[in-house]
TORPA-4810 file (N, C-alpha, C, O; in nm, 3 decimals):
<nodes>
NODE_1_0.883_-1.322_0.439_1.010_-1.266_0.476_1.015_-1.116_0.447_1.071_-1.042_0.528_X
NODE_2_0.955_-1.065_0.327_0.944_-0.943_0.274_0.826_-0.907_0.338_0.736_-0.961_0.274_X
NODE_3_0.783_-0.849_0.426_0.635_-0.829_0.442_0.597_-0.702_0.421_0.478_-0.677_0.399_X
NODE_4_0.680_-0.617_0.423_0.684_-0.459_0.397_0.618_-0.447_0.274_0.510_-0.399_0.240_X
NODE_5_0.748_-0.528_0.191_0.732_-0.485_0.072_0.587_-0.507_-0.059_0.545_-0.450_-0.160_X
NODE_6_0.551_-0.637_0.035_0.430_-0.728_-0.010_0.300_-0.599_-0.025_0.222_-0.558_-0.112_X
NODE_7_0.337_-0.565_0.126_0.182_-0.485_0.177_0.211_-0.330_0.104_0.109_-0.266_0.078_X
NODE_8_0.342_-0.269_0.071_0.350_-0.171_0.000_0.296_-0.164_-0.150_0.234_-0.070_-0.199_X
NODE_9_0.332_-0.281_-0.211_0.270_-0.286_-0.350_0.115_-0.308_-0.359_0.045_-0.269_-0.453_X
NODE_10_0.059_-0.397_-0.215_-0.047_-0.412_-0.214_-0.141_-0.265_-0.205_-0.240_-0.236_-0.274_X
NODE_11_-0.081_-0.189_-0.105_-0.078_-0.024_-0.113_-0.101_0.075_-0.210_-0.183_0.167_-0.210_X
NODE_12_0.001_0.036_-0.307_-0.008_0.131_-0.473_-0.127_0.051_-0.515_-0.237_0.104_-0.522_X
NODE_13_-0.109_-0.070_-0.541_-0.248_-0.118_-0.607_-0.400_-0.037_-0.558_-0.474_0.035_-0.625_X
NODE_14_-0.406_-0.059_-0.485_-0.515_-0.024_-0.405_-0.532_0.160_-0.421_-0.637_0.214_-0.459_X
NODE_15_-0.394_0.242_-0.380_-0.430_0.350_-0.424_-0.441_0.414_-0.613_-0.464_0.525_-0.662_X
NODE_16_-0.413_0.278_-0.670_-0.412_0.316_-0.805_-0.284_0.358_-0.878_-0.270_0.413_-0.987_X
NODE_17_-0.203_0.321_-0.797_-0.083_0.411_-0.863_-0.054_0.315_-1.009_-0.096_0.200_-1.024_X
NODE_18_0.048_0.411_-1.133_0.036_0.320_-1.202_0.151_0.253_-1.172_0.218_0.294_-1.078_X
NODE_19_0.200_0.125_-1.255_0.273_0.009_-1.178_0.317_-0.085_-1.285_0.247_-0.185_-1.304_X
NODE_20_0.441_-0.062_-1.366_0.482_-0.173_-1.446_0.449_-0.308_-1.442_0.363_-0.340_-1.360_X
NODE_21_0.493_-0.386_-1.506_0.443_-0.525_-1.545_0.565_-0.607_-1.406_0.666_-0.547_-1.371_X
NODE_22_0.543_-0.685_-1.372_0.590_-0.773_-1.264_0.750_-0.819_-1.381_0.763_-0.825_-1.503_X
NODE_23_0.853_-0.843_-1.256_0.949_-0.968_-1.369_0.992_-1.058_-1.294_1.010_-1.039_-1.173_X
NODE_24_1.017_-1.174_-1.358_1.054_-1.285_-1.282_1.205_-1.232_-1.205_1.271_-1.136_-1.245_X
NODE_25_1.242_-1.323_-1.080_1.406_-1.226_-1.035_1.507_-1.330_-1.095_1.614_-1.308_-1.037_X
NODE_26_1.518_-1.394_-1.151_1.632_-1.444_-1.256_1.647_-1.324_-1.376_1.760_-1.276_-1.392_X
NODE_27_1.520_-1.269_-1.473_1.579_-1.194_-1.543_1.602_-1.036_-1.482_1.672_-0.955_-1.543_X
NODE_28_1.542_-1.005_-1.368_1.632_-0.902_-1.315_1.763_-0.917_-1.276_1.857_-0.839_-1.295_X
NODE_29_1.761_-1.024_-1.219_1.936_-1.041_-1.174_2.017_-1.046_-1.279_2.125_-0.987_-1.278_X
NODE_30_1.981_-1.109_-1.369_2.068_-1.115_-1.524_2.090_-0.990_-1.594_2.200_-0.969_-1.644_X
NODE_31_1.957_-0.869_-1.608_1.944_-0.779_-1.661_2.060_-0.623_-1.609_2.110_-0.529_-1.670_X
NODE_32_2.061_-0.687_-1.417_2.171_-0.602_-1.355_2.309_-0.630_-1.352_2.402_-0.556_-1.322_X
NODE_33_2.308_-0.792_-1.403_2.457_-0.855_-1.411_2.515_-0.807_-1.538_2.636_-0.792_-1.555_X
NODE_34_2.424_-0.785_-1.626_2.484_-0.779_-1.771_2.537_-0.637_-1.805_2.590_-0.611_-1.913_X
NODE_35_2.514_-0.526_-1.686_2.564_-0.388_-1.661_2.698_-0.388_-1.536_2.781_-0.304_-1.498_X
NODE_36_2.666_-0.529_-1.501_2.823_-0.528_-1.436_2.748_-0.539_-1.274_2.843_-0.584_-1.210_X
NODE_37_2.670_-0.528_-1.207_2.586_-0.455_-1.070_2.536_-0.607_-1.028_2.448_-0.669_-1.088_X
NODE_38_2.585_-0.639_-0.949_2.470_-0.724_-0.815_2.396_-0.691_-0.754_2.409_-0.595_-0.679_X
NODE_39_2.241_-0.793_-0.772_2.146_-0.689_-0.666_2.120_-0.834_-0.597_2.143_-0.947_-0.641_X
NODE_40_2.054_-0.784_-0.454_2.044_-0.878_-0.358_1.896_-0.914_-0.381_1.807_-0.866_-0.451_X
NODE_41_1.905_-1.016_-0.297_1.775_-1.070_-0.296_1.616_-1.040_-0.299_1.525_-1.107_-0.347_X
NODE_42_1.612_-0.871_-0.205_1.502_-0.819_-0.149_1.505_-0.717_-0.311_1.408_-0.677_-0.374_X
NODE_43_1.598_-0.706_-0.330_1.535_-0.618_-0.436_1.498_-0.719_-0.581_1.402_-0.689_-0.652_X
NODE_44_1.566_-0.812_-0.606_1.490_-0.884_-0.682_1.329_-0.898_-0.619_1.241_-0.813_-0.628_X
NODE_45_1.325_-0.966_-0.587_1.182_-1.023_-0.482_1.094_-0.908_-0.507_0.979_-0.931_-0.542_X
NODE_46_1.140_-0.773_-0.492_1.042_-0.648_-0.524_0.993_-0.631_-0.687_0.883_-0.609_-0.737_X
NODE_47_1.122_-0.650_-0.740_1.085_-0.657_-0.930_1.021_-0.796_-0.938_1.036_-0.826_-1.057_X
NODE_48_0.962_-0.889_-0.881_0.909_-0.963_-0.919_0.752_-0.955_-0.884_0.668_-1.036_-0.923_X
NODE_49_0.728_-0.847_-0.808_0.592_-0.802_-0.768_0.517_-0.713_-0.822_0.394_-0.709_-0.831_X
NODE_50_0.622_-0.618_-0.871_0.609_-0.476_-0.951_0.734_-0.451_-1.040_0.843_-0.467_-0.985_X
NODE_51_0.732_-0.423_-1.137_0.841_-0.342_-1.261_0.870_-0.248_-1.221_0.972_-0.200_-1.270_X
NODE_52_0.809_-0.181_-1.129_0.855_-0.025_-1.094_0.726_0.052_-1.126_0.607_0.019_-1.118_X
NODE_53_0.791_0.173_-1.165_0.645_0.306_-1.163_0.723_0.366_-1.357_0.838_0.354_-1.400_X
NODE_54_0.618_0.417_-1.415_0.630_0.462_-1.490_0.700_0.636_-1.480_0.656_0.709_-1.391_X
NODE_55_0.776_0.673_-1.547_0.862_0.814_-1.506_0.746_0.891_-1.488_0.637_0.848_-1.526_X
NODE_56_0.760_1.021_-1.422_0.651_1.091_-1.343_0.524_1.039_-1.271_0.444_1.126_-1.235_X
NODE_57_0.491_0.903_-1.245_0.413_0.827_-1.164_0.457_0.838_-1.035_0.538_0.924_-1.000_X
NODE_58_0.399_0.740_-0.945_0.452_0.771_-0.775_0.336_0.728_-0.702_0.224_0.708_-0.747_X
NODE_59_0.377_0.717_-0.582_0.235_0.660_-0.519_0.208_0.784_-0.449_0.247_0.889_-0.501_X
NODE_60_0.126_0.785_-0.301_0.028_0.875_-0.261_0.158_0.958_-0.167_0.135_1.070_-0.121_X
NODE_61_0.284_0.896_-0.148_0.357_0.962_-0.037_0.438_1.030_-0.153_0.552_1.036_-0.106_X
NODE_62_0.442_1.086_-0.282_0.546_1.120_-0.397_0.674_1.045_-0.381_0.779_1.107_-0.366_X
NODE_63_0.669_0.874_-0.382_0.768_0.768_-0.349_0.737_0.710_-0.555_0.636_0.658_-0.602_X
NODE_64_0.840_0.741_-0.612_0.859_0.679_-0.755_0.959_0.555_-0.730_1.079_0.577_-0.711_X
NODE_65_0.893_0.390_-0.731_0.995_0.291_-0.812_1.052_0.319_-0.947_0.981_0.333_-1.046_X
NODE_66_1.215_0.329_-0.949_1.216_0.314_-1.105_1.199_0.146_-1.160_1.181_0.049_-1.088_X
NODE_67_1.207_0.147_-1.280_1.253_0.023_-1.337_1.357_-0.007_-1.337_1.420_0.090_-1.293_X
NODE_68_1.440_-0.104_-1.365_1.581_-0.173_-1.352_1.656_-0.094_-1.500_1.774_-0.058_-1.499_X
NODE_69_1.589_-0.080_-1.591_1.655_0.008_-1.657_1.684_0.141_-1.626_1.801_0.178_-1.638_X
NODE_70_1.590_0.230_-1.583_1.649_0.384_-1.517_1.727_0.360_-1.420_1.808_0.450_-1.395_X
NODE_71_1.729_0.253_-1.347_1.831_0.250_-1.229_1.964_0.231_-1.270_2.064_0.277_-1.216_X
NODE_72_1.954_0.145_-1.390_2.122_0.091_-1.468_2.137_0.233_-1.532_2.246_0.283_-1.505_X
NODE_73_2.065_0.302_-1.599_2.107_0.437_-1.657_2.162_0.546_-1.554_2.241_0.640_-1.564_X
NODE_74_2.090_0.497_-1.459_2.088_0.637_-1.334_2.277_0.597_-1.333_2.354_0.693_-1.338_X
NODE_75_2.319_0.494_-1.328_2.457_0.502_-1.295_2.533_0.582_-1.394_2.615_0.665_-1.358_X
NODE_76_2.506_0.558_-1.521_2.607_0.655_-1.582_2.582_0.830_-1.597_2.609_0.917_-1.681_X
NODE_77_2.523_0.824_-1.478_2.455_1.006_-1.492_2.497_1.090_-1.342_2.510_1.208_-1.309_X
NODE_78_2.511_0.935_-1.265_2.526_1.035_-1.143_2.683_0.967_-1.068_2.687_0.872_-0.989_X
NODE_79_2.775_1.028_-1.108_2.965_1.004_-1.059_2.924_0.878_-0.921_2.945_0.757_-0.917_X
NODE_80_2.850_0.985_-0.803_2.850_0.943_-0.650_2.800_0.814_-0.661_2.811_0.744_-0.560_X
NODE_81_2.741_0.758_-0.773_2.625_0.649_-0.724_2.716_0.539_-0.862_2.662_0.468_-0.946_X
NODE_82_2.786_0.551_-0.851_2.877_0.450_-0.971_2.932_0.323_-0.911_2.993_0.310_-0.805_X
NODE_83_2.899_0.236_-0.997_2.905_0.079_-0.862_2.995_0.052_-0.798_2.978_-0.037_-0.714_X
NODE_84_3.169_0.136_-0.811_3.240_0.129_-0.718_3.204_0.154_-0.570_3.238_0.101_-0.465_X
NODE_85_3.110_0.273_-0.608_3.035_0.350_-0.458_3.033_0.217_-0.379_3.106_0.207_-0.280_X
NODE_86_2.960_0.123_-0.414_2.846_0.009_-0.377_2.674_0.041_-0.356_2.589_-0.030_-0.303_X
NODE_87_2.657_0.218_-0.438_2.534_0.210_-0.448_2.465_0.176_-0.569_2.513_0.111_-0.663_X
NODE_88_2.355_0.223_-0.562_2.271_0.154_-0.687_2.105_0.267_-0.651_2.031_0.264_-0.553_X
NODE_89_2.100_0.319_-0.728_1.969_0.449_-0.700_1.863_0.360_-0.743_1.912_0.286_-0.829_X
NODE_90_1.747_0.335_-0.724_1.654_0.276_-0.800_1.491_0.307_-0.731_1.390_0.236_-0.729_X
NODE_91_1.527_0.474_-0.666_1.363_0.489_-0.639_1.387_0.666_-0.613_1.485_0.699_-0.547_X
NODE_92_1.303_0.764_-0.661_1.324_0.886_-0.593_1.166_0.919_-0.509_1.065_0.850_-0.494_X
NODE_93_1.204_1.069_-0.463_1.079_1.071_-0.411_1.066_1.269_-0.408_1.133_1.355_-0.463_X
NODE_94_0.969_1.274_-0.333_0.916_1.446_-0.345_0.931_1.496_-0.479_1.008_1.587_-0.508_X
NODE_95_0.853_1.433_-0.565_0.867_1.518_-0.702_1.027_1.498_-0.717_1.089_1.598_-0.751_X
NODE_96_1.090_1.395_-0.699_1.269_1.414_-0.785_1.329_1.429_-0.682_1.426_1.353_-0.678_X
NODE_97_1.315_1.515_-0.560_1.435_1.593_-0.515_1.542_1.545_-0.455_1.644_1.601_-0.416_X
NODE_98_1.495_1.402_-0.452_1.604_1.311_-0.404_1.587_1.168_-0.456_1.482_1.125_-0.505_X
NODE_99_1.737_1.076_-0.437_1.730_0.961_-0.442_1.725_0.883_-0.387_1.801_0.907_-0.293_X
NODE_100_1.662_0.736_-0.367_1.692_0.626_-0.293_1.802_0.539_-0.346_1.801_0.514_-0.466_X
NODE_101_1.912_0.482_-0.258_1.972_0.446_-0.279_2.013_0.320_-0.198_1.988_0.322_-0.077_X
NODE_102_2.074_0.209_-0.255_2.105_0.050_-0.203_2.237_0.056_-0.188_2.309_0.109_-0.273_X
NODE_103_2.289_-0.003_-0.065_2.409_-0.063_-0.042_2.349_-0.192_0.057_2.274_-0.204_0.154_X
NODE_104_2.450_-0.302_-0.055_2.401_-0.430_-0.032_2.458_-0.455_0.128_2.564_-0.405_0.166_X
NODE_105_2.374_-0.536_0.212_2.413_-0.596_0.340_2.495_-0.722_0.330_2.604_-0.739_0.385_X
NODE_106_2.443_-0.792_0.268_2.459_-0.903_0.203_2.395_-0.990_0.070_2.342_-0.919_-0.016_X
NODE_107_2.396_-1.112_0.048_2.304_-1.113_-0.087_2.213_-1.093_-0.112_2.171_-1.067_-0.225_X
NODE_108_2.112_-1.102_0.058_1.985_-1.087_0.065_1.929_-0.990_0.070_1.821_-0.971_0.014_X
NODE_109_2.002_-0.892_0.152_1.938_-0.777_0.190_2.011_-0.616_0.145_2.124_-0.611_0.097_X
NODE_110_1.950_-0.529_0.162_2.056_-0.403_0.091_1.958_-0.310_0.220_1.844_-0.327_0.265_X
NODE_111_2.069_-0.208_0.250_2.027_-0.090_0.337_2.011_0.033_0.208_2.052_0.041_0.092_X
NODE_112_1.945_0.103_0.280_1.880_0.208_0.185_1.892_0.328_0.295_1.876_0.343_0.416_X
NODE_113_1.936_0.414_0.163_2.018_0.571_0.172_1.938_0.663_0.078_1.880_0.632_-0.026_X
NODE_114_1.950_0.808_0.147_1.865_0.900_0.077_1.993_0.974_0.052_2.098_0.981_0.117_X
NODE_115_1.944_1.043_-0.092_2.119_1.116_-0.185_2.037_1.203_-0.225_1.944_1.176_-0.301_X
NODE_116_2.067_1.342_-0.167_2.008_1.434_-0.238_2.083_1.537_-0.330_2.026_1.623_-0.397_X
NODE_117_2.227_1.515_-0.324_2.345_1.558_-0.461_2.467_1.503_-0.398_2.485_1.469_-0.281_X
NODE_118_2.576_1.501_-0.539_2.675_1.460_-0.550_2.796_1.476_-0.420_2.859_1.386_-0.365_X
NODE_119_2.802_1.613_-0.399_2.873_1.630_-0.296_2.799_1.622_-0.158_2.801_1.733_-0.105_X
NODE_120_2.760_1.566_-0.112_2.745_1.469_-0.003_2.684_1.335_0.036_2.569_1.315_-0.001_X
NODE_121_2.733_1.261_0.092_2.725_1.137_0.099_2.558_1.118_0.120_2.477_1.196_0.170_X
NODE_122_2.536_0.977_0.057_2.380_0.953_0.095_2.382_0.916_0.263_2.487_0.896_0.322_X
NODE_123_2.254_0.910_0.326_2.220_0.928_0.424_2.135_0.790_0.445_2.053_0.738_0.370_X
NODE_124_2.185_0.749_0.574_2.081_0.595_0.633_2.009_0.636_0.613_2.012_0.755_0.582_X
NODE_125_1.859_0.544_0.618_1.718_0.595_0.619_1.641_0.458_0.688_1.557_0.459_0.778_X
NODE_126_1.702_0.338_0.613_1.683_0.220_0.636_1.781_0.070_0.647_1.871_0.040_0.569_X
NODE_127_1.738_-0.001_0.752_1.859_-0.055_0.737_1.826_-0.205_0.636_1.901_-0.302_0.627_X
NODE_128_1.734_-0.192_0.589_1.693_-0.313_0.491_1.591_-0.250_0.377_1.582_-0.127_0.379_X
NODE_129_1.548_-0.288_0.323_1.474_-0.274_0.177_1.324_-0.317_0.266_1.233_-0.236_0.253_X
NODE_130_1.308_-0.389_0.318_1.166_-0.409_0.399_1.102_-0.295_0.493_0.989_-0.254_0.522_X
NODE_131_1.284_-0.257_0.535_1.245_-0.144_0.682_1.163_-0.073_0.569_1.042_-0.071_0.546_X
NODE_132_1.286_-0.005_0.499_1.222_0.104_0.401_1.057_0.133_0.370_0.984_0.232_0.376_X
NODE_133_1.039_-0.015_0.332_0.866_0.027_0.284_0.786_0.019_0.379_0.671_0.058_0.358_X
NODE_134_0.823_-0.037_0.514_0.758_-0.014_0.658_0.746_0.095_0.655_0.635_0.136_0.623_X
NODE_135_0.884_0.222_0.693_0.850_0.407_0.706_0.750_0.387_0.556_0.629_0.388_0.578_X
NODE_136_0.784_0.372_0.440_0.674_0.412_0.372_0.523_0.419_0.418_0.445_0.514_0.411_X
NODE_137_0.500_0.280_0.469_0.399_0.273_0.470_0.319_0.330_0.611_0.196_0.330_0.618_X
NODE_138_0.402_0.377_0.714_0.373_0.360_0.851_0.449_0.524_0.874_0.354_0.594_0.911_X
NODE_139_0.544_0.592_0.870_0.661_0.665_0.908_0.704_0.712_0.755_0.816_0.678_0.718_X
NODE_140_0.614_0.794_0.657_0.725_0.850_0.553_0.834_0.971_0.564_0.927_1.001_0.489_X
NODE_141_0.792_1.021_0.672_0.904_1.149_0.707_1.047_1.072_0.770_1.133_1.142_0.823_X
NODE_142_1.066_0.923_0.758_1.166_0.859_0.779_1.268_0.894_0.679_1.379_0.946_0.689_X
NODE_143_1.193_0.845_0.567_1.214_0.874_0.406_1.257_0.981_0.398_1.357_0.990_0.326_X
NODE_144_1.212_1.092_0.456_1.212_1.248_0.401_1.113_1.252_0.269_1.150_1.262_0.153_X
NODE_145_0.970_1.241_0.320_0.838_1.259_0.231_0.784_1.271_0.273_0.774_1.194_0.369_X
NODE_146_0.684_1.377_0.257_0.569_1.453_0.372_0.480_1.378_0.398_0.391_1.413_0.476_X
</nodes>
């Protein structure tokens, strides 16, 4: 169902990137419930493949997963991305200069937005968490990553 996302991690592996420890998606979902945040399905399904990237890590396109903890922190740091929004930041890219960002579709799926500051709204990029790692993997100037 995820196939993007499968062949993206298969991707970092392969290029070496480094790559947190896998988590089951019950304790991610619990870990985002217990900050108040619902995450949908595709992004569990992703923390259960990979933990994320270690801070200043990234793969070969400068695409950083955070972990579910910098993503729960990222909320109390950035006003725009506060779960009223309905976003949720949990990946940057080009060295920082921007964020990826989730607004859920439904339980399963979340569209993904690029936020590059407060005063203006994040920007489509993708309309699922799968599309997303498709441009990664196929189209990163989708992303806005060289």
């Amino acid at each position: 169902m995820y196939t993007s996302i499968v062949r993206a991690v298969q991707a970092w592996k392969t290029q070496g990137a480094a790559l947190l420890p896998s988590q089951d998606q019950l304790s991610v979902q619990e870990r985002f419930a217990a900050a108040g945040i619902a995450v949908t399905a595709d992004l569990q399904f992703l923390y259960s493949l990979c933990g994320g990237m270690p801070s200043d890590g990234g793969d070969d396109n400068w695409f950083e997963l955070w972990p579910p903890e910098k993503c729960i922190h990222e909320l109390s740091e950035t006003v725009f991305l506060a779960p009223a929004s309905g976003f949720l930041a949990f990946a940057s890219g080009f060295l920082s200069a921007h964020a990826y960002c989730l607004r859920p579709n439904d339980s399963r799926t979340s569209s993904v937005f690029v936020a590059y500051e407060p005063r203006h709204p994040p920007e489509l990029v993708a309309s699922s968490l799968d599309q997303a790692f498709e441009y990664l993997l196929s189209e990163p100037k989708r992303l806005h990553l060289p």
